[in-house]
C-alpha atoms as one frame of an Amber mdcrd trajectory, in Angstrom:
protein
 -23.774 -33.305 -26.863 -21.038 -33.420 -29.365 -19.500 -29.980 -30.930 -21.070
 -29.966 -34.295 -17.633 -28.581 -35.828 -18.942 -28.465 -39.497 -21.304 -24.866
 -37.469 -17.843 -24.035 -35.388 -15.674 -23.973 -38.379 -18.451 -21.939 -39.825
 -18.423 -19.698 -37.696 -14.820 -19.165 -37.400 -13.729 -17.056 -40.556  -9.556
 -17.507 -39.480 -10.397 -21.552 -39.865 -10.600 -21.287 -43.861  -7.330 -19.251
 -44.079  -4.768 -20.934 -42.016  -4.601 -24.138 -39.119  -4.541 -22.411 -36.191
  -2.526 -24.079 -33.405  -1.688 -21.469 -30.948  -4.958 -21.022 -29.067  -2.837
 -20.994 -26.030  -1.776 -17.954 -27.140  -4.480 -16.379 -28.792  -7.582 -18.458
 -30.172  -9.576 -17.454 -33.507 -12.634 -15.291 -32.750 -16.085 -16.741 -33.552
 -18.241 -14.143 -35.603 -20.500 -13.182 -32.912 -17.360 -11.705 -30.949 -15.918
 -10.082 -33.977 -19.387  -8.574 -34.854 -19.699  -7.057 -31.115 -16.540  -5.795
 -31.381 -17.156  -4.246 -34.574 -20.558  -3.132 -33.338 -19.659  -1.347 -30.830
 -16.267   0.011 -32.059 -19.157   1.553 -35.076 -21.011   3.268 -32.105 -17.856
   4.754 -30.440 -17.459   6.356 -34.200 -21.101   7.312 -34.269 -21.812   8.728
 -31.135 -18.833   9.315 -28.893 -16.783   6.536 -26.347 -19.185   7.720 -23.169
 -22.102   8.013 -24.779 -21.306   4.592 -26.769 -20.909   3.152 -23.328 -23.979
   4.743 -22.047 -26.085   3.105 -24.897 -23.959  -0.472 -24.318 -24.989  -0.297
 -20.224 -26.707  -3.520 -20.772 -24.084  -5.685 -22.520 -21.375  -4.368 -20.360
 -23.049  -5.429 -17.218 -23.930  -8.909 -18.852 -20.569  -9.763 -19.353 -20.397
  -9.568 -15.006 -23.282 -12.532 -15.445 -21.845 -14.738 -18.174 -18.492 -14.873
 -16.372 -20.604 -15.509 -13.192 -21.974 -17.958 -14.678 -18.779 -19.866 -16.177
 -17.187 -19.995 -12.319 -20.609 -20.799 -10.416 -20.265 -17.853  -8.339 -22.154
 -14.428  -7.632 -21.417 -11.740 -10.115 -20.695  -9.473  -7.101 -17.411 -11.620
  -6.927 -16.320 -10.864 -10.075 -14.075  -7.965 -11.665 -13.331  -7.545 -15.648
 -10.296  -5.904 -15.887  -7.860  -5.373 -18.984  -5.681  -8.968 -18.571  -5.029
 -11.403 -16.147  -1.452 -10.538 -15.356  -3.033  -7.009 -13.885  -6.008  -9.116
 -12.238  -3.534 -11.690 -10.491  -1.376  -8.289  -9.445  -4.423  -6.787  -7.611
  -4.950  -9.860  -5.626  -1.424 -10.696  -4.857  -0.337  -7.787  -4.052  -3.171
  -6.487  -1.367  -1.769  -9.573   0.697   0.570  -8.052   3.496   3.474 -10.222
   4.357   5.964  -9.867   6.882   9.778 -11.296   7.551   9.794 -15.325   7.653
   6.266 -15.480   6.103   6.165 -18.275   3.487   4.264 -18.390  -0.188   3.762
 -21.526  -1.758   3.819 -21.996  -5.880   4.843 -24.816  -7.796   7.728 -25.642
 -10.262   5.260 -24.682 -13.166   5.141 -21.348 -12.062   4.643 -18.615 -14.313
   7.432 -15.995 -14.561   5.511 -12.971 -14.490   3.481 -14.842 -11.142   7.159
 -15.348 -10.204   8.946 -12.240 -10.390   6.107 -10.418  -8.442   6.806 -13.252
  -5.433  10.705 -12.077  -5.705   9.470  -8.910  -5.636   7.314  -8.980  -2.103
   9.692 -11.066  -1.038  12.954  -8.711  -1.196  10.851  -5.814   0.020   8.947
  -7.692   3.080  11.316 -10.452   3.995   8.772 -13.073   3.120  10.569 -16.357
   1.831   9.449 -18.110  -1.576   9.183 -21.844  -1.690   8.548 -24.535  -4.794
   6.449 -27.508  -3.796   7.969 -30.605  -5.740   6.447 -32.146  -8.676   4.638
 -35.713  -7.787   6.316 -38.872 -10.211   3.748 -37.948 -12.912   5.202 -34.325
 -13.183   2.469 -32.315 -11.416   2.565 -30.356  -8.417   2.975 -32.615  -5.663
  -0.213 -32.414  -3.093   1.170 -34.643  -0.234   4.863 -33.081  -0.303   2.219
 -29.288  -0.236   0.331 -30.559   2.902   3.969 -31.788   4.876   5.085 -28.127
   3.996   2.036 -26.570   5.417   2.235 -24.427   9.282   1.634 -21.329  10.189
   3.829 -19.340   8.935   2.261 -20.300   5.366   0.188 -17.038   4.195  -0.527
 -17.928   0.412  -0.928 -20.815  -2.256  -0.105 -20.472  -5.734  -1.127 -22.556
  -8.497  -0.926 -22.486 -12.636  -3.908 -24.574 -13.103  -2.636 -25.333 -16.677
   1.280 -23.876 -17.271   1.682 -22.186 -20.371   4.667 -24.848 -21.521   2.571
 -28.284 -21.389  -0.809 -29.970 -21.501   0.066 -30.656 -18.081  -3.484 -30.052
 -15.415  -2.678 -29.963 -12.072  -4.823 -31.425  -9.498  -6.143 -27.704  -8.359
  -9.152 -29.023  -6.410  -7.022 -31.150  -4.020  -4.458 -27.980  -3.393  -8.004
 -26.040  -2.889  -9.065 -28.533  -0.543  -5.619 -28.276   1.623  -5.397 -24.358
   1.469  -8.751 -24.339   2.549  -8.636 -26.891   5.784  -5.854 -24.758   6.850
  -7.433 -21.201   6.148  -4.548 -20.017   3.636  -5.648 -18.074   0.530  -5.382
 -20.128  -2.166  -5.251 -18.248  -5.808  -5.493 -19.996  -9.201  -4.088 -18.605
 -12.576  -6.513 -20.539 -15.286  -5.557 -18.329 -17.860  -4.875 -21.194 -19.789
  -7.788 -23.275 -18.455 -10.569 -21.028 -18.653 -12.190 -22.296 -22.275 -11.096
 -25.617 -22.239 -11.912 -27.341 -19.242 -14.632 -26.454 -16.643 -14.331 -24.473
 -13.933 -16.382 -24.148 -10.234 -14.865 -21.738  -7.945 -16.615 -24.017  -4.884
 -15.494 -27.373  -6.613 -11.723 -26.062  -7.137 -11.759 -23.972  -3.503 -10.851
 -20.851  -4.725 -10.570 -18.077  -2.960  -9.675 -16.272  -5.885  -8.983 -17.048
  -9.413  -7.859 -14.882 -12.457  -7.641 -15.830 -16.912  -8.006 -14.161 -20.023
 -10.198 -13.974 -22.532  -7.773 -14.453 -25.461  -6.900 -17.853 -25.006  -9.310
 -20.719 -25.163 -12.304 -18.425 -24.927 -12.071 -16.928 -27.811 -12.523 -13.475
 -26.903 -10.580 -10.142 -27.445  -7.207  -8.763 -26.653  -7.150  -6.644 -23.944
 -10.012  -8.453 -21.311  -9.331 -10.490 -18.798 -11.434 -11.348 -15.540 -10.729
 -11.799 -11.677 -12.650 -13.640  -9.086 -12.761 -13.226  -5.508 -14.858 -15.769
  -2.825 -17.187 -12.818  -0.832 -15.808 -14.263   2.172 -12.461 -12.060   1.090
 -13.426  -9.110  -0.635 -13.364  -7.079   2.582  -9.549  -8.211   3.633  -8.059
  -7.707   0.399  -7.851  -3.934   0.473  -6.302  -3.654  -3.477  -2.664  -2.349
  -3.680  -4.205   1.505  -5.264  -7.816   3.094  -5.974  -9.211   5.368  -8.429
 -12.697   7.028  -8.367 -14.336   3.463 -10.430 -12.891   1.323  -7.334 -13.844
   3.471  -3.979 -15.769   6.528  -3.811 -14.851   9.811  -2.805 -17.199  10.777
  -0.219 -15.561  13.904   1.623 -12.628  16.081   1.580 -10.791  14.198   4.006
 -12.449  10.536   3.401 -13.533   7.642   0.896 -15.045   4.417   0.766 -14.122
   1.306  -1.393 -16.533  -0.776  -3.368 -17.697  -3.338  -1.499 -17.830  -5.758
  -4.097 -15.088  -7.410  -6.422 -14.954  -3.846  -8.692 -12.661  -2.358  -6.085
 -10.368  -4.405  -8.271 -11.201  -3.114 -11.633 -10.359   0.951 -12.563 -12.542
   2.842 -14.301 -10.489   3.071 -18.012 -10.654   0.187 -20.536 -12.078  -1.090
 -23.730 -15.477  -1.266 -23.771 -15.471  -3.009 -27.243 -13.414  -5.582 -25.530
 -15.773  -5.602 -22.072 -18.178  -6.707 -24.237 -16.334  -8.419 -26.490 -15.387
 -11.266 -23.583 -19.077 -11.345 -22.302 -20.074 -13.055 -26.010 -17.466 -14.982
 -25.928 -17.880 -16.866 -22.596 -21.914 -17.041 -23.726 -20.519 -18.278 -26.807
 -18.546 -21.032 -24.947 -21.279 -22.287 -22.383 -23.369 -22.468 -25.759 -21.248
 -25.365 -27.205 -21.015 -26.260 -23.239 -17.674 -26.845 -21.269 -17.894 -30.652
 -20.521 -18.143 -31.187 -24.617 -15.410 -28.461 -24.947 -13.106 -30.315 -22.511
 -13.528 -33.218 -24.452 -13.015 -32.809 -27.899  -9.730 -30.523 -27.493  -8.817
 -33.747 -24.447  -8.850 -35.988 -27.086  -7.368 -33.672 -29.937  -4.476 -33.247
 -27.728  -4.121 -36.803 -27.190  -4.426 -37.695 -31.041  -1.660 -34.642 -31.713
   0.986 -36.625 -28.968   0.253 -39.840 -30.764   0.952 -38.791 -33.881   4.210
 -36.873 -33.125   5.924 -39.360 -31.391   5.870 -41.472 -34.868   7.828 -38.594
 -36.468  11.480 -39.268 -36.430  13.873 -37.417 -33.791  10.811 -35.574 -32.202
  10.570 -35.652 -28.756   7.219 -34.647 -26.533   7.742 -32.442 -23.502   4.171
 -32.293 -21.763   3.850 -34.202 -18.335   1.230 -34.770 -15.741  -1.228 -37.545
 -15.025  -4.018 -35.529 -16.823  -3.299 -33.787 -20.200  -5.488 -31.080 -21.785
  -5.182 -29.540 -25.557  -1.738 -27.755 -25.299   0.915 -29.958 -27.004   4.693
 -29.599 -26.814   7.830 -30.815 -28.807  10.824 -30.057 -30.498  13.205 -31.941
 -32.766  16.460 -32.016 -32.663  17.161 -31.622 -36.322  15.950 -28.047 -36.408
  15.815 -25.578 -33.825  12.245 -24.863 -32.579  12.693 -21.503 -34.421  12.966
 -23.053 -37.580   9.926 -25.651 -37.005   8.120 -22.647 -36.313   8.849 -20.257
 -39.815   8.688 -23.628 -41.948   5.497 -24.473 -40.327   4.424 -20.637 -40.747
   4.857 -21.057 -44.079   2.313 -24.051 -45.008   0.084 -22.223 -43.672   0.247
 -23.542 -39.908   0.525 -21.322 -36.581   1.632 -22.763 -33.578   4.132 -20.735
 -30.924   7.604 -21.045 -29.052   7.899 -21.309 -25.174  11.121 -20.189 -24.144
  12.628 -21.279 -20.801  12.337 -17.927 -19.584   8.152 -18.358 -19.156   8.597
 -21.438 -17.187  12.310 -21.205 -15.475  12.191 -23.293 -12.568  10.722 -26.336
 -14.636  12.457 -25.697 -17.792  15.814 -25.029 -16.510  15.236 -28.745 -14.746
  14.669 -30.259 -17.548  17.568 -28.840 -19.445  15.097 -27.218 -22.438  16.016
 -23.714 -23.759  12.970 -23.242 -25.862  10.034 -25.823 -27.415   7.033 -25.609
 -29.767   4.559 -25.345 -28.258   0.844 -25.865 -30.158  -2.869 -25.151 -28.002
  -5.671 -27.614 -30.332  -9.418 -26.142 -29.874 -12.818 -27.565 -30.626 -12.666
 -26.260 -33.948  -9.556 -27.876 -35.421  -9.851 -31.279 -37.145  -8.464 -34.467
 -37.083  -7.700 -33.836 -40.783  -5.785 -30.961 -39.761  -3.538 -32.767 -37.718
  -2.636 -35.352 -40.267  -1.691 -31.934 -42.120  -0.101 -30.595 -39.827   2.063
 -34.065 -39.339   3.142 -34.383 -42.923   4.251 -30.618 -42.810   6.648 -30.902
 -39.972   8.260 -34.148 -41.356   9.005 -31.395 -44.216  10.371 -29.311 -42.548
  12.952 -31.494 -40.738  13.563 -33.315 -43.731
């Protein structure tokens, strides 16, 4: 069914103030997650943050369901946990890896994903490696299966990468990792929202995202899945009395299910904040989602490339709602303040995010603007006269 955006702009109070382009970064709340937050945020004033929580037992635990329910998967393999750089840290780093032992990423790669595999790797011995982008600009899956042997002990992949509308073929890359029995983890921080996601489908055995970005939920949430088949060999990298129990002076045993992940401090506001917004997201349904920002994106590219001395940076054979560009009469910086002040947000990605692919391609720092369900066509004819006054 098609998003009825006349009710989505409705409900979307930031829509009537501003455009609001940087949903890769951090999407406008609908009201029903701003009124949870405030809700419960009221009750933490009214009756104290434990008892608050005691009272909001039910919504906290529903927000293990609705993300459940967004993957396909058992809520036992889930864990909410304050944002996804912390969730893909707990998985990564309860991996053991020895001298010689190889992990696989992609040029994409994120830098914090990054600097954790330099990390390991100075510390253990293990050796990094970049699979090669295909002709279209996305990770390459047949030069990833020539790489593969035994020595191979992880897979790495940036479903979406946070400097393109570029969507790499995950499945197939699932589909290898798992013929060959190597964990295989997916960062969709920038997926999760905008394009559907099944754990099975994708062969996962362990994916992390945020709710900030194209779900539209709080700051401060994020999520982590784990297949059940490796909750009990990931022992997480430390434990605190929410993720193991205590159970004698000189003993302890760890949650059996994906909670041995989480610890017991965070926001509950924002717990339940990210439950509502994933229900709020399989109400307008993920397939519809996927399309309308698919074809947003595509409108935005067609339109830019008919503005003079602008140049589009995205790549792969599939392209989702994040849209990239500079100009080379004004410096990204400036496209950003002029654009800031009409009244239009969008972001910078600096080559520092995305080194390995941005230093190849000789870019220092591009705009970079994330389109949602919710923005118009109207707005992008906006948003096109704008920037041709700003460069001009």
């Amino acid at each position: 069914m098609p998003i009825d955006i006349e009710r989505a702009r409705a409900q979307t109070p930031g829509a009537s103030e501003r455009i609001h382009f940087n949903n890769c970064g951090a999407a406008l709340m609908p009201t029903p997650v701003i009124e949870a937050l405030k809700a419960h945020l009221d009750l933490e004033a009214r009756l104290g943050g434990y008892e608050a929580a005691e009272v909001a037992a039910g919504a906290l635990e529903h927000s293990y369901d609705a993300v459940a329910q967004l993957l396909h998967c058992a809520r036992d393999e889930v864990a909410i946990v304050e944002n996804a750089t912390i969730a893909w840290d707990m998985v990564f780093y309860a991996l053991p890896f020895g001298p010689g032992e190889r992990i696989l990423t992609s040029v994409s790669e994120y830098a914090s994903n990054y600097i954790a595999y330099l990390h390991v790797a100075q510390k253990t011995g293990a050796r990094v490696e970049v699979v090669p982008d295909d002709l279209h600009g996305q990770v390459d899956v047949s030069a990833l299966e020539d790489m593969l042997d035994e020595r191979v002990k992880f897979i790495s992949l940036v479903h979406v990468p946070t400097n393109g509308g570029l969507v790499n073929p995950a499945a197939r890359v699932g589909a290898l990792a798992r013929a060959h029995g190597i964990p295989f983890l997916l960062d969709a921080c920038q997926s999760a929202g905008q394009l559907p996601l099944d754990v099975e489908a994708l062969h996962v055995d362990a994916l992390v995202a945020t709710g900030r970005k194209y779900l539209r939920g709080p700051r401060g949430a994020g999520f982590l899945y784990v297949r059940r088949a490796w909750l009990e060999r990931l022992e997480p990298p430390f434990l605190n009395l929410h993720s193991a129990n205590w159970t004698a002076r000189d003993r302890f045993e760890v949650r059996s299910d994906a909670r041995r992940f989480e610890t017991w401090e965070r926001s509950a506001a924002s717990h339940i904040g990210l439950g509502v917004a994933v229900d709020y997201a399989l109400e307008w349904g993920l397939e519809a989602i996927c399309e309308r920002v698919t074809q947003l994106g595509a409108l935005m590219r067609l339109r830019l490339v008919e503005v003079e001395g602008v140049s589009v940076h995205d790549k792969g054979q599939h392209k989702c709602g994040i849209v990239t560009f500079s100009a080379g009469r004004k410096t990204p910086q400036q496209i950003k303040a002029g654009l800031r002040q009409r009244g239009i947000n969008v972001w910078l990605s600096p080559r520092s995010s995305t080194l390995l692919d941005m230093g190849r391609r000789d870019l220092d720092v591009i705009v970079r603007a994330g389109l949602h369900y919710y923005n118009t066509e109207e707005e992008i004819e906006r948003f096109i006269v704008a920037l041709n006054r700003v460069l001009n």
